[in-house]
N, C-alpha and C positions, 0 to 999 in steps of 0.2 A: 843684595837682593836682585833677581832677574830683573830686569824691564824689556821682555820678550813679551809682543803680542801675536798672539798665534791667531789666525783667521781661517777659519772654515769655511770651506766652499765646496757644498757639493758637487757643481759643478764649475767649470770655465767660463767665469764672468761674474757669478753672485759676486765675486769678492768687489769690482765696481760698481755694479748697480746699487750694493746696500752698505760696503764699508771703503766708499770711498775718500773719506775724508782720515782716516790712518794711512793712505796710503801717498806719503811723499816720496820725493826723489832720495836712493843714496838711502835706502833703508836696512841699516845694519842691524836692527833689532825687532823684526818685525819677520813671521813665518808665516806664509800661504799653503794649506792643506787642502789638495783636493782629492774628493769622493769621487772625478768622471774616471770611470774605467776607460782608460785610454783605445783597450780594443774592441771593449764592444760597443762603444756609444759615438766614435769618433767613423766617421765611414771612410773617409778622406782625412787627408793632412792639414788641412787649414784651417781648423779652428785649434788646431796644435801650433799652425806656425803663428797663430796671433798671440795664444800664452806663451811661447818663447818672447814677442815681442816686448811683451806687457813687463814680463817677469826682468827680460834685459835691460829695458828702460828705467824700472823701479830700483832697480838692487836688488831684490830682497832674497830670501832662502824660500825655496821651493819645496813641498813635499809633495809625495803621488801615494795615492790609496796602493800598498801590496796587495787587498783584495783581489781574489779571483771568482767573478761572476759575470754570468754572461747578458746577463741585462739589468733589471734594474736591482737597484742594494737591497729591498726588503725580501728580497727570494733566498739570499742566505742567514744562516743563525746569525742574530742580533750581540749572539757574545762574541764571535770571530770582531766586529765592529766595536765592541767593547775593548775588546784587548789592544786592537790595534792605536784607541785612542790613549789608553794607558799608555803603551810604548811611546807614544809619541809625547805625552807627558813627561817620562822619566828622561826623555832625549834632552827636552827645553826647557824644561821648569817653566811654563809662563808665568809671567806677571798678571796678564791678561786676555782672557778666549776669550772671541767672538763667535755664535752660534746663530745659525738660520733660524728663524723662527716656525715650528711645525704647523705649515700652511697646507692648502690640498697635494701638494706635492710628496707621491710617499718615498722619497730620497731623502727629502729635505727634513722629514718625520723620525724616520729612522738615525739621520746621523743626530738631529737634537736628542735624541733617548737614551742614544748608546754615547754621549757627551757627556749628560747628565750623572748618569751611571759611573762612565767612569772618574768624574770631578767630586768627587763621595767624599768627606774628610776621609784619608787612610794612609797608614803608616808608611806604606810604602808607595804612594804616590807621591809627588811631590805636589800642597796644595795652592792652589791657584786661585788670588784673591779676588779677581774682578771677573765675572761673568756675568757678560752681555749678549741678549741676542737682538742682531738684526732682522729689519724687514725685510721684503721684497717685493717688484710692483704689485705682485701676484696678490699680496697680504691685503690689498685694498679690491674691497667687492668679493670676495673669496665667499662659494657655497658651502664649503665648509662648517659646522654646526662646529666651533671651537671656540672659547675665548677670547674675546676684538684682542687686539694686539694694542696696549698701553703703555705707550712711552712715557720713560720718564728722564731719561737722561738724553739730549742734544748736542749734539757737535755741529757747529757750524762748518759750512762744504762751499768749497770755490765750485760753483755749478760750471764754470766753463772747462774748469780743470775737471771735472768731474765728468763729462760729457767727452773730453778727449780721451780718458781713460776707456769708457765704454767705444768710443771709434774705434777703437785698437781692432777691436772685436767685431770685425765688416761683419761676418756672417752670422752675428747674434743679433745685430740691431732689424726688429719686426715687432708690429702689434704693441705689448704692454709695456715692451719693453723698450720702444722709441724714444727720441728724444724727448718730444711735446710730453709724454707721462713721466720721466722720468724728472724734467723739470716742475710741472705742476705739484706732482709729491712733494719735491724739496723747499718748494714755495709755499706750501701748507705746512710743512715740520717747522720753515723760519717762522712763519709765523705765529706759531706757539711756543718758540722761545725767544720772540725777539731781535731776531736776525732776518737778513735776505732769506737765504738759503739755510736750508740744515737738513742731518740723516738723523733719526731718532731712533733709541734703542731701549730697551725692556733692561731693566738689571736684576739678575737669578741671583748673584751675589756681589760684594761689594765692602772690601774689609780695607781700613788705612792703614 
């Protein structure tokens, strides 16, 4: 049986601000998926040369969206996004995906939909027993008219470890996404299961 956890990220960064606690050193079973379209959303190099940092530091296996769009993901067909997440399915088999939770963000809307879709029971995908979606700071105070987000499953998160992973990332760290917020949430999640620190996750499925 796999024990590949695949993490989605629409962009460069969600994968530490909300699933940082999967991500240790020397990770040979663990794939990072990202949705940023590299040339239209990237103006400059450097938020490119911190996910090389990130990615070199960690280990782990990288994937980049083949998507072609020029700006944001919900401007093209929803099934191009579908397929793509199929493919990347049948590549890894996971054990386990992590999904953004669809917050006002319509990137972050669009890849949970077209996830969804494609983690369907189906013969020919391979099925994937644990799906979890994570938060993001964003998910706390969010105008959004959607379902509050209810965790129910906790990982406990070395917050200092957690906060150096987001350093990686100089020119993401502003506003919601600071340290001060980024610790407060984790200090609220420990405390509803019991720990210092923790990231807390919604589970869509969930099979032993």
């Amino acid at each position: 049986m796999s024990n590949i956890t695949l993490i989605v990220a629409p962009h460069m960064d969600d994968e530490v601000l909300s699933a940082a606690s999967f991500l240790e050193k020397n990770l040979t079973s663990v794939v990072i998926f990202y949705h940023t379209n590299k040339h239209a959303l990237i103006k400059d190099d450097s938020l490119q040369k911190e996910n090389d940092n990130l990615i070199d530091y960690l280990g782990c296996i990288r994937e980049y969206s083949s998507l072609d769009y020029n700006d944001l993901l919900d401007t093209i067909p929803i099934v191009n996004v579908i397929n793509e997440y199929e493919n990347l399915l049948k590549k890894y088999s996971p054990h386990t995906i992590v999904l953004p939770n669809p917050s006002y963000n319509q990137d972050h809307r669009v890849v949970y939909e077209a996830a969804l879709t494609a983690l369907r029971p189906h013969d020919r995908i391979p099925f994937v027993k644990r799906v979890l979606i994570y938060e993001e700071p964003e998910t706390f105070g969010t105008l959004r008219k959607v379902e509050s987000f209810r965790p129910i499953y906790f990982r406990p998160v070395d917050i200092a470890r957690k906060l150096e992973l987001i350093s990686i990332y100089k020119t993401q760290i502003r506003g919601h996404r600071g340290f001060e917020n980024i610790t407060a949430i984790a200090s609220v999640r420990g405390m509803q299961c019991n720990e210092k620190y923790a990231e807390a996750f919604e589970i869509a499925r969930w099979v032993e």
